[in-house]
MDAnalysis code that builds the backbone (N, CA, C; Angstrom):
import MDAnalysis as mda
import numpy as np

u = mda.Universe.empty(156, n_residues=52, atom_resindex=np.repeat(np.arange(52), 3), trajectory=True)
u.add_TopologyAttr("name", ["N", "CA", "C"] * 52)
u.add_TopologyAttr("resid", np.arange(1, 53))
u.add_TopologyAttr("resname", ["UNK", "UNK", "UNK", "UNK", "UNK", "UNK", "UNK", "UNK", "UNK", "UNK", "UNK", "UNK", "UNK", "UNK", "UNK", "UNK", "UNK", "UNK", "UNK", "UNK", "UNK", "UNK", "UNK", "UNK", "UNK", "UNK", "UNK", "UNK", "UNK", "UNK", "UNK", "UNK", "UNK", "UNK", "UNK", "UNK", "UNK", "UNK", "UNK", "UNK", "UNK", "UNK", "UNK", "UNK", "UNK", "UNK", "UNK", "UNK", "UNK", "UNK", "UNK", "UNK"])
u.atoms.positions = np.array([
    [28.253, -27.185, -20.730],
    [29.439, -26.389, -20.888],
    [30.674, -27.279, -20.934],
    [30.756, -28.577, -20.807],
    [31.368, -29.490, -21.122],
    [32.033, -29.362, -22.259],
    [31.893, -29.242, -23.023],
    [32.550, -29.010, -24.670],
    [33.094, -27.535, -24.762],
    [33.378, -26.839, -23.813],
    [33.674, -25.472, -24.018],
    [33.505, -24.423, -25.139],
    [32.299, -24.262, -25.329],
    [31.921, -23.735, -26.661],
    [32.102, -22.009, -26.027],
    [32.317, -21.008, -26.914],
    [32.565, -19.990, -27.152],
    [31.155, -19.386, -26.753],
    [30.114, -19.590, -27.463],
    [28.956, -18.813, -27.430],
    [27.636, -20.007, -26.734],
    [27.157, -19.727, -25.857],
    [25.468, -20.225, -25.526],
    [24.593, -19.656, -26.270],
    [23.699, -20.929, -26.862],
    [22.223, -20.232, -27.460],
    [21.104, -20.942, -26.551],
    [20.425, -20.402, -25.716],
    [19.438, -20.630, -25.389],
    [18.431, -20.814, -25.658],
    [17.557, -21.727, -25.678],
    [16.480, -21.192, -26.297],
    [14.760, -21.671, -25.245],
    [14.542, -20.592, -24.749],
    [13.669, -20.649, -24.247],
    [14.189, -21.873, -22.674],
    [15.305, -21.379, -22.210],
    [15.249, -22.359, -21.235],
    [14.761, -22.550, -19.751],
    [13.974, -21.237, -19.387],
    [13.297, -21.145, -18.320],
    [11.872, -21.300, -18.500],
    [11.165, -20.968, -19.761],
    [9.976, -21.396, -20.040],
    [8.988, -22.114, -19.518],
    [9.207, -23.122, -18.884],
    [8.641, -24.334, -18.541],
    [8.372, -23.662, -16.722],
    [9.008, -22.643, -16.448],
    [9.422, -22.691, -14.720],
    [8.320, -21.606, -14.577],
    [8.171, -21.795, -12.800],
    [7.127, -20.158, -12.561],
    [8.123, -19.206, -12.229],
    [7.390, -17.746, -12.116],
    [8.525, -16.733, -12.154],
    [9.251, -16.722, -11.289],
    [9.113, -17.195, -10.189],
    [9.745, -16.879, -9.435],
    [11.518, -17.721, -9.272],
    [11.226, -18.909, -9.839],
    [12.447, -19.834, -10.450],
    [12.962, -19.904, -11.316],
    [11.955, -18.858, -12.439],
    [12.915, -18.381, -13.271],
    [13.699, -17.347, -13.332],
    [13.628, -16.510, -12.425],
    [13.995, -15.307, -12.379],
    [15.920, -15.778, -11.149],
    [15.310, -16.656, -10.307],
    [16.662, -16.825, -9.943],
    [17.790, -17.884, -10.333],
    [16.540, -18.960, -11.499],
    [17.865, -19.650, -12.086],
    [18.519, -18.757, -13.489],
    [17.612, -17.412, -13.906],
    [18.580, -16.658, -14.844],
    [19.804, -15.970, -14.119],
    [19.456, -15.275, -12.976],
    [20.973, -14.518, -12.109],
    [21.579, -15.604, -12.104],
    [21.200, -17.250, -11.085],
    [22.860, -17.956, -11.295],
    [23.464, -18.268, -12.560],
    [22.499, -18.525, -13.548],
    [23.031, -18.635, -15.170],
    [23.956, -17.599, -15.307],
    [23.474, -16.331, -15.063],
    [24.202, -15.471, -15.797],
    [25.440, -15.177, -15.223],
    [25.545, -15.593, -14.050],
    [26.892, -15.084, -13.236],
    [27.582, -15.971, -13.405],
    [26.777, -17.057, -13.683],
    [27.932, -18.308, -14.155],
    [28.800, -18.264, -15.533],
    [27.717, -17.557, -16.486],
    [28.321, -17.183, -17.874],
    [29.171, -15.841, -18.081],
    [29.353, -15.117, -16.879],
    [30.088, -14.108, -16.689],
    [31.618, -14.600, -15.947],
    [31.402, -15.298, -15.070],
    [32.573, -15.490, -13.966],
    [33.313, -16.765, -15.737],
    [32.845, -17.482, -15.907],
    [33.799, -18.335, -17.643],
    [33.793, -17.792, -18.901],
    [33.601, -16.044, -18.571],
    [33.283, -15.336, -19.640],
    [33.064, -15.881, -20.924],
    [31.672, -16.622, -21.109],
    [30.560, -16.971, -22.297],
    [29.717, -15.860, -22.740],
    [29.540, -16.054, -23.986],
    [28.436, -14.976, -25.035],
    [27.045, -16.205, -24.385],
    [26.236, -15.147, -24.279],
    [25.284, -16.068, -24.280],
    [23.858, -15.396, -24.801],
    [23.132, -15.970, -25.142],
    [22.419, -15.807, -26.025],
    [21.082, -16.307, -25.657],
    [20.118, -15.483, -25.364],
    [18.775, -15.917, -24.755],
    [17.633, -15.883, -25.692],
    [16.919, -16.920, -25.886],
    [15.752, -16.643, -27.200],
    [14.474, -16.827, -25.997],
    [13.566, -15.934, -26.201],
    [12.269, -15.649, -25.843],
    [11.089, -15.201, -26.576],
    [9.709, -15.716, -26.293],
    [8.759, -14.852, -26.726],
    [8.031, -13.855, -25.284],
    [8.494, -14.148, -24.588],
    [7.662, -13.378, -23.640],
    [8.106, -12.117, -23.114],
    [7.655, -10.972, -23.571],
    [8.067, -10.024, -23.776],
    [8.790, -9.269, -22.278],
    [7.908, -9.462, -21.421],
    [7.995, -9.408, -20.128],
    [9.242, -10.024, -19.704],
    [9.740, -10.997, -19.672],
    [10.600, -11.538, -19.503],
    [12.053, -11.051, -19.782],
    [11.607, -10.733, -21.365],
    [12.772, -10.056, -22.435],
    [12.884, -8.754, -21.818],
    [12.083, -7.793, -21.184],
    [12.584, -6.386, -20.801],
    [13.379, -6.365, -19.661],
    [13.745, -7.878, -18.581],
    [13.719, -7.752, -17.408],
    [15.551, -8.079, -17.120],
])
């Protein structure tokens, strides 16, 4: 976030983690991209993931 870009594209960046670390490094992500009001943009295949 160094370069202050307007929009985040993610792509697949919890992937690699088990659920349980992914699930709480998406809340601090996201509150982080809320509190510097960023678009952000999450790419997934796992559907499960995507409904949550």
């Amino acid at each position: 976030m160094a370069a202050d870009p307007e929009i985040l594209l993610m792509d697949e960046p919890f992937s690699a983690l088990d659920p349980l670390i992914r699930r709480q490094l998406q809340a601090q992500f996201l509150e982080l991209s809320r509190l510097v009001k960023r678009t952000t943009i999450f790419i997934t295949h796992d559907l499960e993931h995507n409904l949550t």
